[in-house]
C-alpha positions as CSV (number, residue, x, y, z in Angstrom):
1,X,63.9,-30.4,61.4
2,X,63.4,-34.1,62.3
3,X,65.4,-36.1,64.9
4,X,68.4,-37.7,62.4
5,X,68.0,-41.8,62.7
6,X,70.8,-41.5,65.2
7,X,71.2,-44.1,68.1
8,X,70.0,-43.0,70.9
9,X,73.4,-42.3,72.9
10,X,73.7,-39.6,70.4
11,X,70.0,-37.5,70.8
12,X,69.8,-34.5,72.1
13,X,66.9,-31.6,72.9
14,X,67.6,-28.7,70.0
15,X,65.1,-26.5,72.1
16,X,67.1,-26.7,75.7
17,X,70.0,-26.2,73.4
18,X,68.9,-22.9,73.3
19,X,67.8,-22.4,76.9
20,X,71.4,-20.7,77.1
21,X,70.1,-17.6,75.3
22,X,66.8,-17.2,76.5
23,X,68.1,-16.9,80.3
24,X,70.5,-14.1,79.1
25,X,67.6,-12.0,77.3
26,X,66.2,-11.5,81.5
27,X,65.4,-7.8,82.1
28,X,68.1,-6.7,84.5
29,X,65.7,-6.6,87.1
30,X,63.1,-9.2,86.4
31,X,60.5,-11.0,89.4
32,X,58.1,-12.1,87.3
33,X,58.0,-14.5,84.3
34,X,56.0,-16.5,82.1
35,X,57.1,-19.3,80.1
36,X,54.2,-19.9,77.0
37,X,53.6,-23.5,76.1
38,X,55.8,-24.7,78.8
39,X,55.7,-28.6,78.4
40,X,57.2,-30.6,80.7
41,X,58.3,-27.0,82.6
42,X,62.7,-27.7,81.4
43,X,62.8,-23.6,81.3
44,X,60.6,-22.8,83.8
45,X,63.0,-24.8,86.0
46,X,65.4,-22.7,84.9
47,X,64.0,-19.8,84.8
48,X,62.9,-20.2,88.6
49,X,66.6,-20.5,89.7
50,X,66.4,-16.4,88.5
51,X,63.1,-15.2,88.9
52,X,60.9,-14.9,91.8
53,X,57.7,-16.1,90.4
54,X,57.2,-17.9,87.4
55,X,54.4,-19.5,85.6
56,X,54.3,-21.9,82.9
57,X,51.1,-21.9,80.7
58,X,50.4,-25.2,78.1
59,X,47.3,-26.4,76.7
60,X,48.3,-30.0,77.3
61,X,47.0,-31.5,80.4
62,X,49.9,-34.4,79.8
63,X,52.7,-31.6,79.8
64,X,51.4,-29.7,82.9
65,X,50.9,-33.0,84.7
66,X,54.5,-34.1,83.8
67,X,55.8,-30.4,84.8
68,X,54.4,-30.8,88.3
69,X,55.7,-34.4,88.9
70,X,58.9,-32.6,88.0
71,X,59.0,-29.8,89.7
72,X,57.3,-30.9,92.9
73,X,60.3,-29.2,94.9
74,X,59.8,-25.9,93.3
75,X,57.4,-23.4,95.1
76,X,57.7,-20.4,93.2
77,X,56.1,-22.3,89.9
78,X,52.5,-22.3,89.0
79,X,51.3,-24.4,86.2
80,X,48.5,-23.5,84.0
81,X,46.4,-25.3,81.9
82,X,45.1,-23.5,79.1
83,X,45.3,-21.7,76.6
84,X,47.4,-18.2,76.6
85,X,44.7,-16.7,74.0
86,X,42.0,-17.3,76.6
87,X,41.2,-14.2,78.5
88,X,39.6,-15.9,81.0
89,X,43.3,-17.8,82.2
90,X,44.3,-16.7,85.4
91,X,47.6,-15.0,84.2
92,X,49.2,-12.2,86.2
93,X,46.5,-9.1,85.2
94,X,49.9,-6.5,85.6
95,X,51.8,-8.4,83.3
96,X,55.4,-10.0,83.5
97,X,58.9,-9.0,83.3
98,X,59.8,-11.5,81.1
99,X,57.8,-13.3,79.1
100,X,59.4,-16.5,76.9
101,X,58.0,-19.3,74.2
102,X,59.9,-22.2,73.2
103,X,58.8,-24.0,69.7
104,X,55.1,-23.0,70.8
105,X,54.6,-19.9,68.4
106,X,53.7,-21.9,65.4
107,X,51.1,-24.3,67.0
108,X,49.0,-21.1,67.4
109,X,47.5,-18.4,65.0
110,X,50.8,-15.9,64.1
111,X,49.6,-12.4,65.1
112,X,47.1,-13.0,67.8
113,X,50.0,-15.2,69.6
114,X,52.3,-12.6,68.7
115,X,50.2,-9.5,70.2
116,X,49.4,-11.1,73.1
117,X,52.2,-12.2,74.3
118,X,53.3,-8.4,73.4
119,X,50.5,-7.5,75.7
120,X,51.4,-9.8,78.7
121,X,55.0,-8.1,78.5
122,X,55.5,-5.2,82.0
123,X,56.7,-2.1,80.3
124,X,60.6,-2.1,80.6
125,X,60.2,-6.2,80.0
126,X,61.1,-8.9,77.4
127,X,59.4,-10.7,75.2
128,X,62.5,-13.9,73.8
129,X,61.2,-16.5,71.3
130,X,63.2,-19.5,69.8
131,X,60.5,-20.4,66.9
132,X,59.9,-22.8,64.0
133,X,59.4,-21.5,60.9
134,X,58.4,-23.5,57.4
135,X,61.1,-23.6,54.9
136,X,60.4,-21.5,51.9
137,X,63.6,-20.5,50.0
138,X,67.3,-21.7,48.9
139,X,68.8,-20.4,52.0
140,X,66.0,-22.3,54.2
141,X,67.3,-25.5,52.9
142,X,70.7,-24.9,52.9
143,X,70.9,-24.4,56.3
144,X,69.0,-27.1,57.3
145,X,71.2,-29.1,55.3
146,X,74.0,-27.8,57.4
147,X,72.6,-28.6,60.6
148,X,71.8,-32.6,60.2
149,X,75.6,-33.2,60.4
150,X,76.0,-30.3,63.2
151,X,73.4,-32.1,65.3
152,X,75.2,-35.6,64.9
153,X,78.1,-33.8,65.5
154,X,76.8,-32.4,68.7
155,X,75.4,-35.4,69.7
156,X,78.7,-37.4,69.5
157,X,80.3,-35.1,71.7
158,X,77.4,-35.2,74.2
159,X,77.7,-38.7,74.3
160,X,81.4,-38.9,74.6
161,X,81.2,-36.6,77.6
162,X,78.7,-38.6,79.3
163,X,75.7,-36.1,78.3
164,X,73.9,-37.8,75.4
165,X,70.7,-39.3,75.4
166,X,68.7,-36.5,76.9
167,X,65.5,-35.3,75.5
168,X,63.2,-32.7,77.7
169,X,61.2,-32.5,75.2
170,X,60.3,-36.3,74.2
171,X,56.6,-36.5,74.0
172,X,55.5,-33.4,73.3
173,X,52.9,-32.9,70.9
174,X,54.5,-32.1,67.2
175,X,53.2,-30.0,64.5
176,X,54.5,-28.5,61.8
177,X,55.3,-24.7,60.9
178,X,52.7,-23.1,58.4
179,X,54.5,-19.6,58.3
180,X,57.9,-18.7,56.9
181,X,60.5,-16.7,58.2
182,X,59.6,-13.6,56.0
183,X,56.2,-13.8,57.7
184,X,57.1,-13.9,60.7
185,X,59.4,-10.7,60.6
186,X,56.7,-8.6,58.8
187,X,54.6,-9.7,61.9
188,X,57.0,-8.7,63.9
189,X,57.6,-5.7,62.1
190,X,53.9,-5.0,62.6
191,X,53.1,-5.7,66.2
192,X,57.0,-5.6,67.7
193,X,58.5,-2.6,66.9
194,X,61.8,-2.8,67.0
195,X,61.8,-6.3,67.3
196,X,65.1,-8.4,66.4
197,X,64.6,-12.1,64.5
198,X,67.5,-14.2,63.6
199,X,67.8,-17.1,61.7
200,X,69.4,-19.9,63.6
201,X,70.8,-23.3,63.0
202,X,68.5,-26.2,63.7
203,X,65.2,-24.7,61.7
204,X,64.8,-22.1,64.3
205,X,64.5,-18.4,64.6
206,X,65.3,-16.3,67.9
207,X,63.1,-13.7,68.4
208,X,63.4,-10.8,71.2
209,X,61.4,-7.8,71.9
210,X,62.1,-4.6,74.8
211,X,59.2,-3.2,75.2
212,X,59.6,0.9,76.0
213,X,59.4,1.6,79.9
């Protein structure tokens, strides 16, 4: 879903907006977490307020510079530029406790994405997505008619509480979803098993994954 022609006062990030529930998928016990196609590193920030180590992985050397400026503050982070698919990245070779992707999934190839952030997942761990899917049915497009006035009507209330305006994710590169909703839960079904995937408002899916200790 595009940005409505709103004034500014009134835009807000729909991906931070679901920060909330990411953050509350964390493995009881979780000290290590990656955050896949991390742009200018809003999660990881988050995330490193709860986790002992965290790294944030994008393949856009503006993001990862933009992260660092940032997060300069922030020890526990390491930025890497890359690509997650790459087996040469330095990621952590036992895995993570948590592992999260934020409106990344579609910019890359479904099930290869998919298994290997499976695969970068400790046993016991997480795997929480907040996808973009392509609109392919009736109930696709009524919901995203229901949630142009939702956002303006979350905007106006961010604005009248002093909040509005903010956009973490302004300048990030934008492409558009190839697969629908139906494929992605017969991936899922495939490589996740016992995977949960949820429509949600604002052209988004929430995804999350236990994998077996």
């Amino acid at each position: 879903m595009r940005r409505p022609q709103l004034p500014s006062s009134m835009w807000w990030s729909i991906n931070s907006h679901y920060h909330g529930w990411l953050l509350r998928q964390l493995p009881a016990r979780a000290e290590h977490a990656l955050d896949v196609g991390c742009g200018t590193g809003a999660l990881v920030r988050e995330l490193a307020a709860r986790v002992e180590r965290v790294d944030g992985v994008d393949v856009s050397a503006r993001m990862i510079e933009r992260a660092r400026e940032k997060s300069r503050a922030l020890s526990r982070v390491r930025w890497l530029l890359g690509d997650v698919l790459d087996g040469d990245l330095p990621l952590r070779p036992d895995g993570y406790d948590v592992v999260t992707a934020v409106s990344s999934l579609h910019h890359m190839p479904l099930r290869p994405a998919m298994a290997r952030m499976a695969e970068l997942v400790r046993p016991g761990g997480t795997l929480a997505v907040i996808g973009f899917y392509r609109r392919s049915t009736l109930s696709d497009h009524v919901v995203s008619a229901i949630a142009l006035p939702a956002y303006a009507a979350v905007g106006a209330y961010r604005a009248a509480m002093g909040r509005g305006g903010k956009l973490e994710n302004d300048g990030m590169p934008v492409q558009d979803p190839t697969t629908t909703l139906a494929e992605i839960r017969a991936a899922a079904a495939e490589l996740l098993p016992g995977a949960r995937v949820r429509r949600c408002l604002f052209h988004r899916y929430r995804l999350v994954w236990r994998r077996p200790s």
